[in-house]
VEXDREN-2710 file (C-alpha; in Angstrom, 1 decimal):
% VEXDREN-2710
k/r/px/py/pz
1/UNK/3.0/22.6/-12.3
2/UNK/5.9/24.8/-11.3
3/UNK/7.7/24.3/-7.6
4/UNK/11.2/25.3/-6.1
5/UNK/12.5/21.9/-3.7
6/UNK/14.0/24.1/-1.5
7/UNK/12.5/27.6/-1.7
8/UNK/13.8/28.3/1.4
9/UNK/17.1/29.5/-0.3
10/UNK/15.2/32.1/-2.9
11/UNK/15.5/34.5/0.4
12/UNK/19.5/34.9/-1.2
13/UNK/17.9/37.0/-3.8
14/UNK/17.4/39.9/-1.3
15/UNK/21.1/40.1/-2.2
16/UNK/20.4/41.9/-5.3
17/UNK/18.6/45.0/-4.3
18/UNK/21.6/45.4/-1.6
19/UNK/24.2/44.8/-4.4
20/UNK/22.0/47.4/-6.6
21/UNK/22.6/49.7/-3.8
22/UNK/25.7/49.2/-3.1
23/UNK/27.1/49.9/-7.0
24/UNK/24.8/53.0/-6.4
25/UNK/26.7/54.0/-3.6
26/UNK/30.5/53.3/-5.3
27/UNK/29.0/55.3/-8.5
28/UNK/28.3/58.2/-6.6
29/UNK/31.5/58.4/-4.6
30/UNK/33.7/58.0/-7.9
31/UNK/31.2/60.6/-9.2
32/UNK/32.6/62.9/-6.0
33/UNK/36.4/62.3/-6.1
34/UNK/36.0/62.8/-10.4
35/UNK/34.5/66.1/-9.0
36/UNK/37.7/66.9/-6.8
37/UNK/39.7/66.4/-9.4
38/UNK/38.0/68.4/-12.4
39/UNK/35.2/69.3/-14.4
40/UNK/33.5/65.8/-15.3
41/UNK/32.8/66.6/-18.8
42/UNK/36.7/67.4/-18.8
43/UNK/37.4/64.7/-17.3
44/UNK/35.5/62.6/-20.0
45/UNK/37.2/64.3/-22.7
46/UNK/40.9/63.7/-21.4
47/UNK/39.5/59.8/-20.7
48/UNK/38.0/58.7/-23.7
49/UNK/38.7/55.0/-23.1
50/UNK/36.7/54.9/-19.9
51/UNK/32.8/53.6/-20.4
52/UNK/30.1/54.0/-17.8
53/UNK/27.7/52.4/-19.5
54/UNK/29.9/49.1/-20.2
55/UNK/30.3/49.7/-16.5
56/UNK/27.1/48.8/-15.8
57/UNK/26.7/46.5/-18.5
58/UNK/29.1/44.2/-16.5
59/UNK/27.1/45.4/-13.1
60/UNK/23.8/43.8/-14.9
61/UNK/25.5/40.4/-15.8
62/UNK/27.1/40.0/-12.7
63/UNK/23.9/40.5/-10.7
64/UNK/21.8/38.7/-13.0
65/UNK/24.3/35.7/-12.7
66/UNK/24.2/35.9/-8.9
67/UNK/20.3/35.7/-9.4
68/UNK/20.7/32.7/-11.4
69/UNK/23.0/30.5/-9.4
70/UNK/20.3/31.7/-6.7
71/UNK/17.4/29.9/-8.8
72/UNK/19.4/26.9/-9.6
73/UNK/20.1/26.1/-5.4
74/UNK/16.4/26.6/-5.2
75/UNK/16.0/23.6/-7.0
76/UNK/13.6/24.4/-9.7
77/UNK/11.5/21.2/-10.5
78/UNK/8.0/20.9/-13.2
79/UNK/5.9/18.0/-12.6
80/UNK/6.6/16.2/-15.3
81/UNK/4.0/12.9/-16.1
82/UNK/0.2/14.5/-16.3
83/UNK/-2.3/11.5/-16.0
84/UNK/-5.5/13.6/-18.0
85/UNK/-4.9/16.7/-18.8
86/UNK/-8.6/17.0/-20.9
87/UNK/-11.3/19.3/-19.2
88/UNK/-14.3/16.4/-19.8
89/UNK/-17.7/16.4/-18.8
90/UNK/-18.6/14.2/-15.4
91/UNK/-19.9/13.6/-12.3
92/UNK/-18.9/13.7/-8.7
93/UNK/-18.6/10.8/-6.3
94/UNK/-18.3/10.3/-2.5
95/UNK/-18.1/6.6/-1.6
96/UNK/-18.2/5.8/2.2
97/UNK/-17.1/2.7/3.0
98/UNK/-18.1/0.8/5.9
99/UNK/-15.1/-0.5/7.9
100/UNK/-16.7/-1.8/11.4
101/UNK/-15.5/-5.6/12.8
102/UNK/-18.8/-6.6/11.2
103/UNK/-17.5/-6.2/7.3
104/UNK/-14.7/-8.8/8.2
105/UNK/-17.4/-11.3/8.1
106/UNK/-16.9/-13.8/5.0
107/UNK/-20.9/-14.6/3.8
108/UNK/-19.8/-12.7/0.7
109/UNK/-16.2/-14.3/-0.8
110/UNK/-13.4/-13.0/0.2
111/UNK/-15.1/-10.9/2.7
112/UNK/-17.6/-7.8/2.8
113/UNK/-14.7/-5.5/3.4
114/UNK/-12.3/-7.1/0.8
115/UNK/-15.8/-7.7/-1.9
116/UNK/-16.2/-3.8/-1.6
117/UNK/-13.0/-2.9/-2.2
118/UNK/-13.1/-4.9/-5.7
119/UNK/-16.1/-3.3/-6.1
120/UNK/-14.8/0.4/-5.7
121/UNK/-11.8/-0.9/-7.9
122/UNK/-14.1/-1.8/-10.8
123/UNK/-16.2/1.4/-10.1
124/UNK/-13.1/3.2/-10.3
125/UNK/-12.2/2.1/-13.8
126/UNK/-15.3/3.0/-15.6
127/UNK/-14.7/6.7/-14.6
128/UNK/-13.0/9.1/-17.2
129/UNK/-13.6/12.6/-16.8
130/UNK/-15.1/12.2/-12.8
131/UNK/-14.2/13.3/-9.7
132/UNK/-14.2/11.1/-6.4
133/UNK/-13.8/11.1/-3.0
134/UNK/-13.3/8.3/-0.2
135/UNK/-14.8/8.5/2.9
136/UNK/-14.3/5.6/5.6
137/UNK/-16.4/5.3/8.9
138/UNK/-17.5/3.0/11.7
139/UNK/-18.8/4.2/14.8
140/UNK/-17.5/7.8/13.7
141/UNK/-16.3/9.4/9.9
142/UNK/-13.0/10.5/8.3
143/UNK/-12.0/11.5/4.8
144/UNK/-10.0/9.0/4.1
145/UNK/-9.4/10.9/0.1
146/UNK/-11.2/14.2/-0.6
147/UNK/-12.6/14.4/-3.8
148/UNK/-10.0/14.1/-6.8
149/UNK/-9.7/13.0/-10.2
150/UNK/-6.4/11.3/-9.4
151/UNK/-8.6/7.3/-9.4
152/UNK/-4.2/6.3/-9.1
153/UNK/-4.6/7.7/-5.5
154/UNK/-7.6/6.7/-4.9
155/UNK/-6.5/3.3/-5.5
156/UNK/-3.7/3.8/-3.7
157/UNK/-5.4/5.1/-0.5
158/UNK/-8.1/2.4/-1.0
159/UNK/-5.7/-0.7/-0.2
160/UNK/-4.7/0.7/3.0
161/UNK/-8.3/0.7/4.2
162/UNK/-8.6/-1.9/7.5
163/UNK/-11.5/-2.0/10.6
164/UNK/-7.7/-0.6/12.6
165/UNK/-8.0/2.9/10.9
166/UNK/-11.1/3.9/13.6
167/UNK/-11.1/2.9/16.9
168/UNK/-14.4/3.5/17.3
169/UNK/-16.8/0.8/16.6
170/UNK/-20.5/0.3/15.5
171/UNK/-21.7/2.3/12.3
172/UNK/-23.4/5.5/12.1
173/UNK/-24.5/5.8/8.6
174/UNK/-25.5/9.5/9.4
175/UNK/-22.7/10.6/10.3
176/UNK/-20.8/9.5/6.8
177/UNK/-23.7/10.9/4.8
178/UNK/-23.4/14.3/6.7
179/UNK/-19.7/14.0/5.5
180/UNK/-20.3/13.2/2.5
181/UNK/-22.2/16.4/2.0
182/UNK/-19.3/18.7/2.7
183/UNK/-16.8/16.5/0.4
184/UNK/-18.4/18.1/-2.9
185/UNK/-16.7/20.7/-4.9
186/UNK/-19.0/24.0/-3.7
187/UNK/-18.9/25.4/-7.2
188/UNK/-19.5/22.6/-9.1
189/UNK/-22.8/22.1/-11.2
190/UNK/-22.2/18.2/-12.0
191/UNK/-24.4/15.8/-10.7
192/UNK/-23.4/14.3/-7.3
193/UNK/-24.1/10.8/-6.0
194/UNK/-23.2/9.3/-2.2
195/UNK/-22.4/5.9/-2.0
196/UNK/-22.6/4.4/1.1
197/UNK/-21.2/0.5/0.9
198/UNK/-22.5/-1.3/4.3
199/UNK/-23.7/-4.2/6.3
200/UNK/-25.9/-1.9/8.2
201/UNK/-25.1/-3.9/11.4
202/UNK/-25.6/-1.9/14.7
203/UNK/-26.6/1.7/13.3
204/UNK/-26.3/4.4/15.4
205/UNK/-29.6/6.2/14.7
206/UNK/-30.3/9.2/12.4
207/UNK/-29.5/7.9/9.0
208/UNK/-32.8/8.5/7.5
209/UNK/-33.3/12.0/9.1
210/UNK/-29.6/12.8/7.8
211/UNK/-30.3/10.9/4.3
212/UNK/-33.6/12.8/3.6
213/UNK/-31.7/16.1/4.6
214/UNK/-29.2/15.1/1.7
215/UNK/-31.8/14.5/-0.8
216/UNK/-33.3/17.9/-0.3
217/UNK/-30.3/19.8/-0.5
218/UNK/-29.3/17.6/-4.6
219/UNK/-27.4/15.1/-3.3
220/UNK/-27.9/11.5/-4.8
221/UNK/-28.0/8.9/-2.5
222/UNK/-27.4/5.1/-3.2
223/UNK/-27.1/2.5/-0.3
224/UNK/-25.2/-1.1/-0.9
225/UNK/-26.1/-3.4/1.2
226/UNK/-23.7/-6.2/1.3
227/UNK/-23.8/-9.3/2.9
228/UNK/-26.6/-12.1/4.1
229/UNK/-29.5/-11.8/6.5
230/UNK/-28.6/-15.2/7.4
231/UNK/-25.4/-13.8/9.1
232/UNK/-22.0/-15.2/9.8
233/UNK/-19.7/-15.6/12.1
234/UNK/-16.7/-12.8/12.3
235/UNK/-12.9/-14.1/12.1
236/UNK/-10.2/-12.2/14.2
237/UNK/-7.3/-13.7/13.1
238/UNK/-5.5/-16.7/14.7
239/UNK/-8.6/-18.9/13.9
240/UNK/-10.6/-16.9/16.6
241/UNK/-14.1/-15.6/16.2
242/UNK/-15.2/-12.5/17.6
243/UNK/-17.4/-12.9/20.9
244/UNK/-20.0/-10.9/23.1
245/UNK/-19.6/-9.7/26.5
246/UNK/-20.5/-13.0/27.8
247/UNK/-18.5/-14.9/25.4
248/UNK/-21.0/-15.7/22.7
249/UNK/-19.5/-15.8/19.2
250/UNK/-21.0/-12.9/17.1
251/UNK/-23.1/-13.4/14.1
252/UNK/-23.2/-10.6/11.8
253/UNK/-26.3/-10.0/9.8
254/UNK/-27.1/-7.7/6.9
255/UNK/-29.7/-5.1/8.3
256/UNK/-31.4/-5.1/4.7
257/UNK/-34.8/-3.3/6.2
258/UNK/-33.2/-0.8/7.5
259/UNK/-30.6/-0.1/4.5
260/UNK/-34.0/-0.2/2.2
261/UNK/-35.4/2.5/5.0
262/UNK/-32.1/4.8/4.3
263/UNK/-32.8/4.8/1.0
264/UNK/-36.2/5.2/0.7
265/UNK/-35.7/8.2/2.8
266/UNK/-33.5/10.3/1.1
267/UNK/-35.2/8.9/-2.5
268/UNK/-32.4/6.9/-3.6
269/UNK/-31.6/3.0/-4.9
270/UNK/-31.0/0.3/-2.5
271/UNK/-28.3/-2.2/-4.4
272/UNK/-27.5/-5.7/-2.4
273/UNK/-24.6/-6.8/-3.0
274/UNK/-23.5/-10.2/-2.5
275/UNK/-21.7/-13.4/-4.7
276/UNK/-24.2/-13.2/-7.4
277/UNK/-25.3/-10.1/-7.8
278/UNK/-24.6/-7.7/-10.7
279/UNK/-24.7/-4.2/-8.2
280/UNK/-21.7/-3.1/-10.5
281/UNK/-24.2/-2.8/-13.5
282/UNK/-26.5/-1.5/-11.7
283/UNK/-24.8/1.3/-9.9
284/UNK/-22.9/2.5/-13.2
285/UNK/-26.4/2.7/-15.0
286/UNK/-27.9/4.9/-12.4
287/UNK/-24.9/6.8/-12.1
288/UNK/-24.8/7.2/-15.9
289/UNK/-28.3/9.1/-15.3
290/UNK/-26.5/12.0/-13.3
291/UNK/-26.4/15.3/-15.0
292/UNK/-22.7/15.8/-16.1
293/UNK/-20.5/18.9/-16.0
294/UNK/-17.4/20.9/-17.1
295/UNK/-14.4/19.4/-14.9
296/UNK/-10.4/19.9/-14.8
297/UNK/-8.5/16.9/-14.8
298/UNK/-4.9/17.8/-14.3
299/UNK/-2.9/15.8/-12.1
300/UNK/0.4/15.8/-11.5
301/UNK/2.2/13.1/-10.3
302/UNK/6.0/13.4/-10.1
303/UNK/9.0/16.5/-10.6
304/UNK/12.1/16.8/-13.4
305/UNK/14.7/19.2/-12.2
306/UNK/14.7/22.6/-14.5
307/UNK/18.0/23.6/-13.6
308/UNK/19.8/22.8/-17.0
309/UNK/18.9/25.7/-19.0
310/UNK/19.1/27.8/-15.9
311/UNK/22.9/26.6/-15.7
312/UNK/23.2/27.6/-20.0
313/UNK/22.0/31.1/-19.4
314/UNK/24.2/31.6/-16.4
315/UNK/27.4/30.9/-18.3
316/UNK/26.5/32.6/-21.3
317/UNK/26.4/35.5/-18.9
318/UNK/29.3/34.8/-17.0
319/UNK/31.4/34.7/-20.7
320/UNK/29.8/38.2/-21.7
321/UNK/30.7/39.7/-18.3
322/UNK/34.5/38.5/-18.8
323/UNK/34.7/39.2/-22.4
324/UNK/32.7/42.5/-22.0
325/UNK/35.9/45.6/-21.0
326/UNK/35.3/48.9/-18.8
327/UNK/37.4/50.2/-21.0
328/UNK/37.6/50.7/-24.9
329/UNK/40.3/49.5/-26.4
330/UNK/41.8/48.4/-29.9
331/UNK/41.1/44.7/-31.1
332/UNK/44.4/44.4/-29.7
333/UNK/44.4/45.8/-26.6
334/UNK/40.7/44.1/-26.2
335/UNK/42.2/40.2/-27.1
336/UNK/44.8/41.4/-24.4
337/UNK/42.6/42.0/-21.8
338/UNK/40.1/39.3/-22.4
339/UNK/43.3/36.5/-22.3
340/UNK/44.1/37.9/-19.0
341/UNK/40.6/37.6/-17.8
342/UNK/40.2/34.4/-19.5
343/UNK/41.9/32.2/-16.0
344/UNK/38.7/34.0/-14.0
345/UNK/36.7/33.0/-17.0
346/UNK/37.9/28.9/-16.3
347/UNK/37.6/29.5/-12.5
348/UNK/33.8/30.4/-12.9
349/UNK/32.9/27.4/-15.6
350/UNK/35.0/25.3/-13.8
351/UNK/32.9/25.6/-10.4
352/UNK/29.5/25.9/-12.2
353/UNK/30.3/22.4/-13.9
354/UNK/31.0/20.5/-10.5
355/UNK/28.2/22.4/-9.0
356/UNK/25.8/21.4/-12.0
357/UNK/27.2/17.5/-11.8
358/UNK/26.5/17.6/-8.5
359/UNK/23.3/18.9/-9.1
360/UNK/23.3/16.1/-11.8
361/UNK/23.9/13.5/-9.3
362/UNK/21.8/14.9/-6.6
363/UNK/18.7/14.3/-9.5
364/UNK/19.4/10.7/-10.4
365/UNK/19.5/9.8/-6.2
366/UNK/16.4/11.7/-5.6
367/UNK/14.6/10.0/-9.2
368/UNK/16.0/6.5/-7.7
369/UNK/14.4/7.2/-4.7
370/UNK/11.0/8.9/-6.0
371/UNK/10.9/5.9/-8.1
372/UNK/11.2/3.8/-5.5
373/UNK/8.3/5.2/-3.4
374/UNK/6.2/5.1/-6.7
375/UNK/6.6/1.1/-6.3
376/UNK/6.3/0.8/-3.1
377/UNK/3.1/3.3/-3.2
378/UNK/2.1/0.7/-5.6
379/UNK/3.1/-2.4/-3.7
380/UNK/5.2/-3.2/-6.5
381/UNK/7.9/-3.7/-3.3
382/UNK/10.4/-5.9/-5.4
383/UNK/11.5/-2.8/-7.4
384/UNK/10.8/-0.6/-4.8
385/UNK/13.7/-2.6/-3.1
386/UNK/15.9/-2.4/-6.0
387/UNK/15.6/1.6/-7.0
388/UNK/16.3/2.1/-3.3
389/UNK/19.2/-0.3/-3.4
390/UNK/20.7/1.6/-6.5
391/UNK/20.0/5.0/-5.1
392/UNK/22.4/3.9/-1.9
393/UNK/24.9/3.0/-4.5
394/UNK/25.6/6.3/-5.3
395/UNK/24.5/7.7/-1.2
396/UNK/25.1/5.0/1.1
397/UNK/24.8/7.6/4.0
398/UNK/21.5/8.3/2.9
399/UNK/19.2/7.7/6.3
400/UNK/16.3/8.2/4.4
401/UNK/17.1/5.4/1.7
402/UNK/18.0/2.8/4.5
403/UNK/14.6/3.6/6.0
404/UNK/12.8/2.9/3.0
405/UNK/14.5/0.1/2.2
406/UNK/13.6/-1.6/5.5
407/UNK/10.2/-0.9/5.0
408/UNK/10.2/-2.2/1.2
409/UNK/12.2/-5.7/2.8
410/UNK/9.3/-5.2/5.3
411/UNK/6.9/-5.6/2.9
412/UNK/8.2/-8.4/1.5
413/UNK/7.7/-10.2/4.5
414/UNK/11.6/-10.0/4.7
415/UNK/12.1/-9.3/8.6
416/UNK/15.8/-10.5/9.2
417/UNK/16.6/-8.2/6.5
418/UNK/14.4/-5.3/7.1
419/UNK/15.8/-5.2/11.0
420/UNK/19.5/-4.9/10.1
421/UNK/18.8/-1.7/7.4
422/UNK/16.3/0.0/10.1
423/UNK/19.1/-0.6/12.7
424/UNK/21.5/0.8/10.4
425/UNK/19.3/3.6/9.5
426/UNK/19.3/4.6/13.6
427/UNK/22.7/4.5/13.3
428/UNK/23.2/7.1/10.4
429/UNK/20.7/9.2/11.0
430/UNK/21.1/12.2/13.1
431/UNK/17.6/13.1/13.0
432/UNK/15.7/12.2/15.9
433/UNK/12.4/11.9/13.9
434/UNK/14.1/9.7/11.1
435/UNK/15.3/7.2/14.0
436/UNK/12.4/7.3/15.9
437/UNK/10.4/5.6/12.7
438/UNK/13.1/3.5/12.2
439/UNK/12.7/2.3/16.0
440/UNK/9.1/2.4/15.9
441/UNK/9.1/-0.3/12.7
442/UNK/11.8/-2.4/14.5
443/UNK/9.3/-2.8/17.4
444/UNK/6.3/-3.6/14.9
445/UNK/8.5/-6.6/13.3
446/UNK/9.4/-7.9/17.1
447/UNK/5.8/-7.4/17.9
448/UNK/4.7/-9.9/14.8
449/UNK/7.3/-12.1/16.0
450/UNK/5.7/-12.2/19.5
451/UNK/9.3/-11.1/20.9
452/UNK/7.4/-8.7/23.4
453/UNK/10.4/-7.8/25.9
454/UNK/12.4/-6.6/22.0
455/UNK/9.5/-5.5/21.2
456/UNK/8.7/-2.9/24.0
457/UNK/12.5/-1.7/24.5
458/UNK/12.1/-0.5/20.6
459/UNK/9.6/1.8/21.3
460/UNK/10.7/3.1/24.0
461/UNK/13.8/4.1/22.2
462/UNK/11.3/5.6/19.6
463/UNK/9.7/7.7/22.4
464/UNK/13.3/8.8/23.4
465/UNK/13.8/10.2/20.4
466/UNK/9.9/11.6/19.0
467/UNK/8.1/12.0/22.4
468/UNK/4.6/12.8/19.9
469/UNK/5.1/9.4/18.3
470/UNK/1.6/8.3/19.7
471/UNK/1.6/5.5/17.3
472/UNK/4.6/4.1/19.3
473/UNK/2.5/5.1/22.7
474/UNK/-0.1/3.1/21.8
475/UNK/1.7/0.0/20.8
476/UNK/4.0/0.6/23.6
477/UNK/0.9/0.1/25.9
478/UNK/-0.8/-2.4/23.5
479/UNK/2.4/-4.8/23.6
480/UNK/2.7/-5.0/27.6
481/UNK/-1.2/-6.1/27.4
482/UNK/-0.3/-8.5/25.0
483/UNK/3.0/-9.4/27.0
484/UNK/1.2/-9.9/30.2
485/UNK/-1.6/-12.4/28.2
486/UNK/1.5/-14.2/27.1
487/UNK/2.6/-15.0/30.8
488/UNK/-0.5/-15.4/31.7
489/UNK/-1.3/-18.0/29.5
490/UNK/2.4/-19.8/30.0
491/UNK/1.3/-19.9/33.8
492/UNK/-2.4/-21.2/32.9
493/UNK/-0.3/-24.0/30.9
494/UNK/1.8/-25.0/33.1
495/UNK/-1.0/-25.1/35.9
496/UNK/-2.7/-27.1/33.7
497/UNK/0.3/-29.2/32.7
498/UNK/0.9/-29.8/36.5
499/UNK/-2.7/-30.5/36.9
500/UNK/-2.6/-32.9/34.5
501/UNK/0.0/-34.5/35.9
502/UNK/-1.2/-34.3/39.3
503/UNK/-4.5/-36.3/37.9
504/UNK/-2.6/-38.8/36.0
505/UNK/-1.0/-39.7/39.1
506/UNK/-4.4/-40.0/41.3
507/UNK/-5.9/-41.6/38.9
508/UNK/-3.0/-44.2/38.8
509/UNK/-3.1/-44.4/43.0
510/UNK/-7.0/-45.2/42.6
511/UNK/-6.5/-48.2/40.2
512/UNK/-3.9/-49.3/42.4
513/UNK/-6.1/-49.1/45.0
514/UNK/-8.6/-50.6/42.8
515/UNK/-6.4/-52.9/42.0
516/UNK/-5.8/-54.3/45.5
517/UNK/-9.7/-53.8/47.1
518/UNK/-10.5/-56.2/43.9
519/UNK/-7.8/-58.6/44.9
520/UNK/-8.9/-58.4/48.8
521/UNK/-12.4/-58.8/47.3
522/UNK/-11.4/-61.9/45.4
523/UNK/-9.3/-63.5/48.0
524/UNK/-12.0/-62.8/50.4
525/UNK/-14.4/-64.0/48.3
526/UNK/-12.5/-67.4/47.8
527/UNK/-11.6/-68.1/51.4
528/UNK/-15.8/-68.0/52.3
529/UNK/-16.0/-70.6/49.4
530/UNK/-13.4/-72.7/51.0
531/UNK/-15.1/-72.3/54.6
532/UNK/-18.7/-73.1/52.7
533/UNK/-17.5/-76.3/51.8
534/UNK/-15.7/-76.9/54.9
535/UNK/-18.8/-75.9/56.5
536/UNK/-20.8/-78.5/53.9
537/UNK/-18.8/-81.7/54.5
538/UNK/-19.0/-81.3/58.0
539/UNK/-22.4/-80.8/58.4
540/UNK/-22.6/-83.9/55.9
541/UNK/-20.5/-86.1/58.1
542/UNK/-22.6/-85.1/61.2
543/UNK/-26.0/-86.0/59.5
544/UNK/-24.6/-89.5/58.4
545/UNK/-23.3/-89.7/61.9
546/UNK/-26.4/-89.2/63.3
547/UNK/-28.6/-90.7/60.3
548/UNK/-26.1/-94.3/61.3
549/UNK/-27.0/-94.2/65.0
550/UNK/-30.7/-93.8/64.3
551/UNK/-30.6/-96.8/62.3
552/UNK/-29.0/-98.4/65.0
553/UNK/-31.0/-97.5/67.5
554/UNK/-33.6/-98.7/65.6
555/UNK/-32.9/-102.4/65.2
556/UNK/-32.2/-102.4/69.3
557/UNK/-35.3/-104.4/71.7
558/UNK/-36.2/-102.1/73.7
559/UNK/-36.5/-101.4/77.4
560/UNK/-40.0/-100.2/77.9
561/UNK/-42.9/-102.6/76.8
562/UNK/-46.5/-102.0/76.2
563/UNK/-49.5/-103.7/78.7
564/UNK/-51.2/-104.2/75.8
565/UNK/-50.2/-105.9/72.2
566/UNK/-53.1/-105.3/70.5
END
């Protein structure tokens, strides 16, 4: 594949028709003043030494020269590494892959989201001569991919895949298929097959209707189901589980009847996938049943500057136009005249050398860097950091370098780092744009870090400088929330702290107070066993007081005596 880097400068070539015009001009006004002076073939005759035609030899070499320093500015480049370049028979693919909150659950190991990308991974490698496409939805669709033969993109494009690429929630299986349907190469004869790879968990409606509408119009459908009907619980990070409106924690079951229902409609293969299953078998075997067709598989990947032999042909020129003379001369006369032409000669290699080392040295930055993004595209981000590192060797100035090597330290979970070559890249960079990503990933690392009040002042500088960076908007917005939690929650701990507190402190005045009722109590409870006993030996000493003059009064005569003694 063929491509100019900057094409923008192959508008200099409009300089040759005006040059051509311009030497048509000069020719006919000499034509006139020869005229003026005599009869031309005269003229000729009493001129013999003068040459038209090597005239416009040197004309040609000159303005074919001009056109060739034009095409070697423009930066020709051929891509230069073709991944297949065989025209195989195959099928085409569209996999949509489910990417609502419920696929984070973890009833298949790692989790359904993370299981179905191994899956696509494996699915991808036992292609050859196919073509596919990626298609990601949750409560709505995108092409995440459209349909390639490039399975090192897909790959690629398939490990940035998270629930945060849609905002919308829920998972309309109808609207993917419908997708799907447009994804396909029109012209194409091969067999084509839509996998859809879901938990089926809150469907929107209209996935039957829209899968039976597939199957009549040749499409092949196959539904994955992944997951258990016995459900589980769905993490959100921090240890948290996701919860209801009323503060239930969600369970996430696999809607297997209506996944089966999907694919009974539009006369396809329901596959479940879950830790023991072979679905990988058993989607390559049916997939191995599709018809297969003619299809091109030319991809290419990355650009090697062309300018080399361009830069051969121009000075081959250039010599020929110096050593080529308007007039004809004796070997003599003709070594004369090329020695005194030969300093324009040196002038013109002499520039086209630095201009081509430059060139040179232009290439090897841009390879370090393209090399660089190759890692990183990769997540290879330990030689992503070093071809970037060696491309600012030889361009330390280079705003686009110090970017991406923040983002490759970034990677690397390297955030002291990554923050001092993002600030450095807003201070290079005269391009709003360039510093308003650079800002915008300073705030993302402050953000991590919880360091909200850093965190928001980076991207409002980012907004300062790209007003359309929504991305920065939105996180903008998203970190006061997340700011205003935070103080929250300080405030509910410190209420709480001070509540504690506050109880700790009753609760230590009531068992004082506890303390000294029980001590009252007790005190009071001894003094009315002292008065009881008191009370006791009184009442004792006043009975034998009384029991002693009873007896005494009983041994007394007494006073009264009877009539009678009978």
């Amino acid at each position: 594949m063929f491509r100019f880097e900057s094409p923008i400068y192959l508008w200099l070539l409009l300089l040759i028709p005006l040059l051509s015009i311009f030497y048509y001009i000069l020719y006919q006004h000499r034509k006139q003043r020869i005229k003026k002076f005599g009869d031309i073939e005269l003229v000729k005759q009493l001129s013999p030494s003068l040459s038209n035609r090597r005239r416009f030899i040197k004309f040609l070499l000159m303005q074919s020269s001009i056109a060739l320093m034009v095409l070697i500015i423009a930066r020709p480049q051929i891509g230069n590494r073709i991944s297949s370049t065989k025209n195989g028979k195959g099928i085409e693919t569209v996999i949509a892959l489910d990417i609502s909150n419920s696929m984070l659950a973890q009833d298949v190991i790692p989790s359904r989201l993370d299981k179905s990308k191994l899956l696509i991974e494996d699915l991808l490698r036992s292609f050859d001569n196919d073509k596919v496409g990626l298609i990601v939805f949750a409560g709505d669709a995108f092409v995440q991919l459209p349909i390639t033969s490039d399975f090192i993109s897909a790959k690629m494009f398939l490990n940035d895949i998270n629930p945060s690429l849609i905002g919308t929630q829920g998972t309309d299986i109808g609207k993917a298929i419908n997708l799907a349907m447009h994804s396909f190469s029109p012209t194409s004869k091969a067999g084509k097959a839509i996998i859809i790879i879901t938990d089926g968990e809150d469907n929107e409606g209209g996935a039957e209707a829209m899968a039976k509408k597939a199957q009549e119009a040749g499409f092949h459908i196959y539904i994955l189901g992944i997951g258990s009907t016995s459900g589980a619980e769905i993490p959100i990070g921090n240890g948290e589980k996701l919860k209801d409106k009323r503060g239930n924690i969600v369970v996430s079951h696999l809607n297997e009847d209506m996944c089966k229902g999907i694919a009974d409609a539009g006369k396809g293969i329901y596959i479940h996938v879950d830790n023991n299953s072979d679905a990988q078998q058993i989607l390559k075997k049916q997939l191995s049943k599709l018809q297969k067709d003619d299809i091109n598989n030319i991809v290419y990947s990355d650009y090697d500057e062309q300018f080399q032999a361009i830069a051969i042909i121009l000075i081959i020129l250039i010599i020929g136009e110096v050593c080529i003379l308007e007039r004809k001369n004796t070997k003599k006369k003709k070594w004369y005249m090329i020695k005194n032409n030969f300093a324009k000669l040196l002038i013109c290699i002499f520039f086209l050398s630095f201009f081509c080392n430059f060139m040179i040295y232009a290439q090897s930055e841009n390879q370090l860097i393209r090399k660089g993004n190759k890692f990183f595209r990769s997540k290879n981000y330990l030689e992503s950091e070093i071809a970037f590192r060696k491309s600012l060797i030889k361009n330390n100035k280079s705003d686009i370098t110090i970017y991406n090597l923040g983002c490759a330290l970034q990677a690397q979970k390297k955030n002291k780092e990554a923050l001092s070559e993002y600030k450095k890249a807003t201070k290079v960079s005269e391009n709003s744009l360039h510093k308003s990503k650079a800002y915008y990933n300073i705030g993302t690392i402050f953000q991590g870090q919880k360091k909200y009040d850093e965190a928001i002042e980076s991207y409002k500088d980012a907004l300062r400088n790209n007003p359309n960076n929504n991305n920065a908007r939105y996180n903008l917005e998203l970190c006061k929330q997340q700011q205003k939690r935070q103080q929250q929650k300080r405030q509910q701990q410190q209420k709480s702290k001070n509540k504690k507190n506050n109880s700790k402190q009753q609760n230590k005045n009531k068992k004082n107070k506890n303390n000294s009722n029980k001590r009252d109590q007790k005190r009071d409870k001894e003094m009315s066993k002292d008065n009881a006993e008191r009370l006791l030996d009184a009442a004792m000493q006043q009975e034998k007081l009384t029991q002693k003059r009873l007896s005494k009064a009983m041994h007394q005569p007494s006073d009264h005596q009877l009539n009678k003694n009978w």
